[in-house]
C-alpha positions as CSV (number, residue, x, y, z in Angstrom):
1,X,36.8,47.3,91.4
2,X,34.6,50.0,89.9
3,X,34.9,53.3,91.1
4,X,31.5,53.5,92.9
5,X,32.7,50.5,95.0
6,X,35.9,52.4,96.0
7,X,33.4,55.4,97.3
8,X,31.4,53.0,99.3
9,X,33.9,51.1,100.5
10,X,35.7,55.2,102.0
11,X,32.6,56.4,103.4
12,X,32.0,52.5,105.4
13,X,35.7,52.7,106.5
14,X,34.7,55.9,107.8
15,X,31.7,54.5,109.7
16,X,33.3,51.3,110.8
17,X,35.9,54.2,112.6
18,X,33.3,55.5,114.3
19,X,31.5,52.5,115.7
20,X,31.7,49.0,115.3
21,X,30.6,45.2,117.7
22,X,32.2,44.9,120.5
23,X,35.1,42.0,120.2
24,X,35.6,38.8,121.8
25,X,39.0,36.9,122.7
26,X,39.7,33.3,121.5
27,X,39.4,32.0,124.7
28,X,35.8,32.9,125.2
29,X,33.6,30.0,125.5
30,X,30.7,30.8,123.4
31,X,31.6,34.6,122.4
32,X,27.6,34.9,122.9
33,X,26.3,32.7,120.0
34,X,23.4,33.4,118.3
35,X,22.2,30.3,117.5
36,X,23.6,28.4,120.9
37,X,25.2,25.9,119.3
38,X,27.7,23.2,122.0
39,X,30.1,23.0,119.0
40,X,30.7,26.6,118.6
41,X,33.2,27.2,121.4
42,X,35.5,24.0,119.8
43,X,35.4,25.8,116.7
44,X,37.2,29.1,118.5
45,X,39.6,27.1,119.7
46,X,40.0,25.4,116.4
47,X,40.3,28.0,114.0
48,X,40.1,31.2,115.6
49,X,43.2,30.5,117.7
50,X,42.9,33.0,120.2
51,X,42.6,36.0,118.0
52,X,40.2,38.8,118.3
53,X,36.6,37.9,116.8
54,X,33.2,38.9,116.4
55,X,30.1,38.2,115.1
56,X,28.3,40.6,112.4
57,X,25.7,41.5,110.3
58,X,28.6,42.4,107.3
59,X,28.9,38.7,106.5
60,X,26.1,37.5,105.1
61,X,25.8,33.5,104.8
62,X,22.5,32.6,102.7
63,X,21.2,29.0,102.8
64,X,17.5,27.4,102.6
65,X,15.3,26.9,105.6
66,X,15.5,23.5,105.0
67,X,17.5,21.1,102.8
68,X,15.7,18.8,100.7
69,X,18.6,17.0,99.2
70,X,21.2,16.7,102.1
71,X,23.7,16.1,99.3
72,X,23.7,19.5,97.6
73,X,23.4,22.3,100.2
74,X,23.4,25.4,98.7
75,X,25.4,28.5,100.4
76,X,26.4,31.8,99.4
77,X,28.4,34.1,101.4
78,X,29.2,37.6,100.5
79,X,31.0,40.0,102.7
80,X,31.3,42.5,100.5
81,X,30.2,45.2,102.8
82,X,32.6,44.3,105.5
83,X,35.4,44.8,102.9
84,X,33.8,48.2,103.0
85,X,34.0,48.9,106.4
86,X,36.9,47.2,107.5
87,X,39.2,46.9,104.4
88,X,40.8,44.3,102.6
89,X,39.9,40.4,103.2
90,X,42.7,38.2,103.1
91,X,40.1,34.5,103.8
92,X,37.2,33.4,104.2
93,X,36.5,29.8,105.9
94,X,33.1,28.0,105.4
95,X,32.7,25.6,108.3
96,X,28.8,23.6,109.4
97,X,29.4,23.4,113.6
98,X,27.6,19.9,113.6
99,X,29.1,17.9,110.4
100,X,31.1,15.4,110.8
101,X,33.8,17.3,109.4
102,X,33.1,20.5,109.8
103,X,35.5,22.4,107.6
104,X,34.2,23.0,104.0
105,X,36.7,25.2,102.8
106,X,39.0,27.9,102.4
107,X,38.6,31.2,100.4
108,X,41.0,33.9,98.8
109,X,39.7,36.2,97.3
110,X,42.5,38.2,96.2
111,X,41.7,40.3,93.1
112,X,37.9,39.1,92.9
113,X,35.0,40.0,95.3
114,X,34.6,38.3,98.4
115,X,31.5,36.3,97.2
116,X,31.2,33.0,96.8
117,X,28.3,30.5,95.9
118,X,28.5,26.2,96.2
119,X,27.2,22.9,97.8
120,X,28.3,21.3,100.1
121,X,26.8,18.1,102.1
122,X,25.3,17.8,105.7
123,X,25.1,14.9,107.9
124,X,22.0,16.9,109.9
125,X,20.8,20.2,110.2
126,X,23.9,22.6,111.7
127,X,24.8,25.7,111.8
128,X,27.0,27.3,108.7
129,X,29.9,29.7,109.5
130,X,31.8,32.3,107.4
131,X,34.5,32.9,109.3
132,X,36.5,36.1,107.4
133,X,39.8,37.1,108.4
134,X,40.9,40.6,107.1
135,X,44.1,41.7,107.3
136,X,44.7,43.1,110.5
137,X,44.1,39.6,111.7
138,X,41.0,39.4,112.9
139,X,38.3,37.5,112.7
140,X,34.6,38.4,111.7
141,X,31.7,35.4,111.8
142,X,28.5,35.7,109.8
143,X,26.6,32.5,110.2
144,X,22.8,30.7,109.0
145,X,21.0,28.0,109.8
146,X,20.2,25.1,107.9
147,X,17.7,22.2,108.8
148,X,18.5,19.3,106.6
149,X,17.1,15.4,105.9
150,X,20.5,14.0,107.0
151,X,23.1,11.7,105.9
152,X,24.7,13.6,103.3
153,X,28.0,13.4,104.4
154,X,27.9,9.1,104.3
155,X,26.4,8.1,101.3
156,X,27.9,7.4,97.8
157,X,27.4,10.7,95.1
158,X,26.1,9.2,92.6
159,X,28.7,9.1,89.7
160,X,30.6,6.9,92.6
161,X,27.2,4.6,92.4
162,X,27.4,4.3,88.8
163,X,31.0,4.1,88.1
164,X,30.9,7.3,85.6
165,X,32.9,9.4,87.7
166,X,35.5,7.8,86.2
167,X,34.9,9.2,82.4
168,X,34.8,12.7,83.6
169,X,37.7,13.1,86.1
170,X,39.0,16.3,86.3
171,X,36.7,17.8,83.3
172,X,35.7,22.0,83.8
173,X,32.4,23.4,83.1
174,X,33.0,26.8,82.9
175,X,30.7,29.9,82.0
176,X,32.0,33.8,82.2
177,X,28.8,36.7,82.0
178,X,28.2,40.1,82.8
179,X,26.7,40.9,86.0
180,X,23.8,43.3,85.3
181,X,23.2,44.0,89.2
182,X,26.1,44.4,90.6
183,X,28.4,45.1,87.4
184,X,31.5,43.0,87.3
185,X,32.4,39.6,85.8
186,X,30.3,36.6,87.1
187,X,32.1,33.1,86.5
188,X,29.7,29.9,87.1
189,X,32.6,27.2,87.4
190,X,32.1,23.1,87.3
191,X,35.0,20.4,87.9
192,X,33.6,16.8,87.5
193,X,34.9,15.0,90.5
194,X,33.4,12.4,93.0
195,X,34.8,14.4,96.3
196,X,34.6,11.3,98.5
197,X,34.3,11.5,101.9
198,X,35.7,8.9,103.7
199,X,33.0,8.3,105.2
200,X,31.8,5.6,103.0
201,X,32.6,2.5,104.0
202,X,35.0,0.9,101.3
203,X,35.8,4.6,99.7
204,X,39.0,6.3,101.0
205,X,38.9,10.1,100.8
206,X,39.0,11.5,97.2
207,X,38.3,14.9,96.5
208,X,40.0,18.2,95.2
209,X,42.6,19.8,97.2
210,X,43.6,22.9,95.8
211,X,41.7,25.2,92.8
212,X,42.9,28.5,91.2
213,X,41.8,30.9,88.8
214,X,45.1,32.5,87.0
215,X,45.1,35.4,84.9
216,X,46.5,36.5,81.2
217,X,49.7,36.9,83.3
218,X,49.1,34.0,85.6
219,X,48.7,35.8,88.4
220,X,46.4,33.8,90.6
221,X,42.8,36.2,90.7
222,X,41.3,33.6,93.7
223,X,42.3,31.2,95.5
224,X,40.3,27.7,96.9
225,X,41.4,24.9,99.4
226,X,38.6,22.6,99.2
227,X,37.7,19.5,102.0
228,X,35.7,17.0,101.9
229,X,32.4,18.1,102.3
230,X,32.2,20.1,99.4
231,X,29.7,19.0,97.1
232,X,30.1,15.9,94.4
233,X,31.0,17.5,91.2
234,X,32.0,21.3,92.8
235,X,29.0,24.1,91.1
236,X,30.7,27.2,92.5
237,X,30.1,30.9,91.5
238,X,32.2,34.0,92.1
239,X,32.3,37.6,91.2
240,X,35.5,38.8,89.6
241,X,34.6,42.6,89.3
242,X,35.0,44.8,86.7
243,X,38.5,45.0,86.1
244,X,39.1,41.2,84.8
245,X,39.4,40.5,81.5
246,X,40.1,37.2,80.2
247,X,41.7,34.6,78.8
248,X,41.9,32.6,82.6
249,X,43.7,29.2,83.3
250,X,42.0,27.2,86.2
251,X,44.3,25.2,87.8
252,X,43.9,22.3,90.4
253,X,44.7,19.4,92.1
254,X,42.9,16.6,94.0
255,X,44.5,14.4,97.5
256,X,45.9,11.8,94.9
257,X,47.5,14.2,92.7
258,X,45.6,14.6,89.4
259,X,46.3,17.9,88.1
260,X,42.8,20.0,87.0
261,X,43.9,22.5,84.1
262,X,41.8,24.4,82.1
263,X,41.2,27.7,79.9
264,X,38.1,30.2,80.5
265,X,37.0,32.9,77.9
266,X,35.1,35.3,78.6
């Protein structure tokens, strides 16, 4: 990270010293929800496993009013400020309280920034949870919500309707660019998959597992663990910062075992 991040992530730790939401215990029923939602309270329990949480401003989750196509939800979560102000992230968990399944995936962020764009599918409109864990072990929850159409979670994508997925199993779409805003190194990533449900009749579960950016070395800069919901043919963005350079490997799998590998240039 640049060196203006490292001032502005001192002088938030400093704040977040000084004051800071008051914290609720796992076994809190609703932990005062924002948005009320009667699946919240399974979700501590679930997840959260009786360690100390709150909600806050820091994470920001980003999603539309209203989903036109309940197939391709787009989300973007960036708690970039509450790596400022309370220090290294160790994950971040997307889940959507009212979806059939309701977790969409696991982030690491390691050597990138804690942002992440992608799509993911909704059976009806939900609420949509970053849940960050940083590493003194607790928990953090920004959340949105998102009205959708419905039924995006038990329909066929449509390479599974037309048969193509097939022909493109496992193929990367990868683009790496400067960041103007922010500064840093943006990478738009695509991995041609059909990321079945299950809850298609007549289509079993199919969908990536397990995706990882590697470096020069083959140090792994982020982590994903992806489930089900995630959209057909994953679109995701992240921000690597400033101090990646490339050549990258992507490396993957899906729940039947085909390997993803692929190289990224900057």
């Amino acid at each position: 990270m640049n060196k203006l991040w490292s001032r502005r992530r001192a002088l938030a730790g400093l704040g977040g010293m000084l004051g800071g939401a008051a914290w609720a215990q796992g076994a809190d029923p609703t932990g005062g929800d924002p948005l009320g939602s009667m699946q919240w309270p399974v979700l501590i329990k679930k997840h959260l496993l009786g360690a100390n949480w709150r909600f806050t401003d820091d994470v920001v989750v980003k999603g539309p009013e209203f989903a036109e196509d309940a197939m391709n939800v787009p989300i973007l979560v960036d708690a970039r400020a509450l790596a400022l102000s309370a220090g290294p992230i160790d994950m971040i968990r997307l889940v959507a309280d009212r979806n059939p399944i309701q977790h969409i995936l696991d982030f690491e962020p390691l050597g990138s920034w804690p942002v992440l764009a992608f799509r993911f599918r909704m059976e009806q409109g939900s609420p949509v949870r970053a849940l960050v864990r940083t590493r003194d072990g607790r928990w953090h929850v920004g959340q949105t919500w998102v009205n959708a159409s419905g039924g995006g979670c038990t329909v066929p994508g449509i390479t599974r309707a037309d048969g193509s997925w097939s022909r493109t199993l496992g193929q990367v779409q990868a683009r790496v660019f400067r960041n103007v805003i922010d500064g840093g190194t943006r990478l738009r990533l695509r991995v041609m998959h059909p990321m079945d449900t299950g809850l298609v009749a007549g289509i079993p579960s199919f969908h990536i597992e397990q995706l990882a950016l590697h470096n020069f070395q083959d140090q792994a800069v982020w982590r994903l663990s992806l489930h089900e919901p995630v959209s057909e043919n994953p679109l995701l963005t992240l921000e690597l910062g400033d101090a990646m350079r490339g050549p990258w490997q992507i490396k993957g799998r899906d729940n039947n075992g085909n390997r993803i590998q692929a190289q990224v240039t900057a």
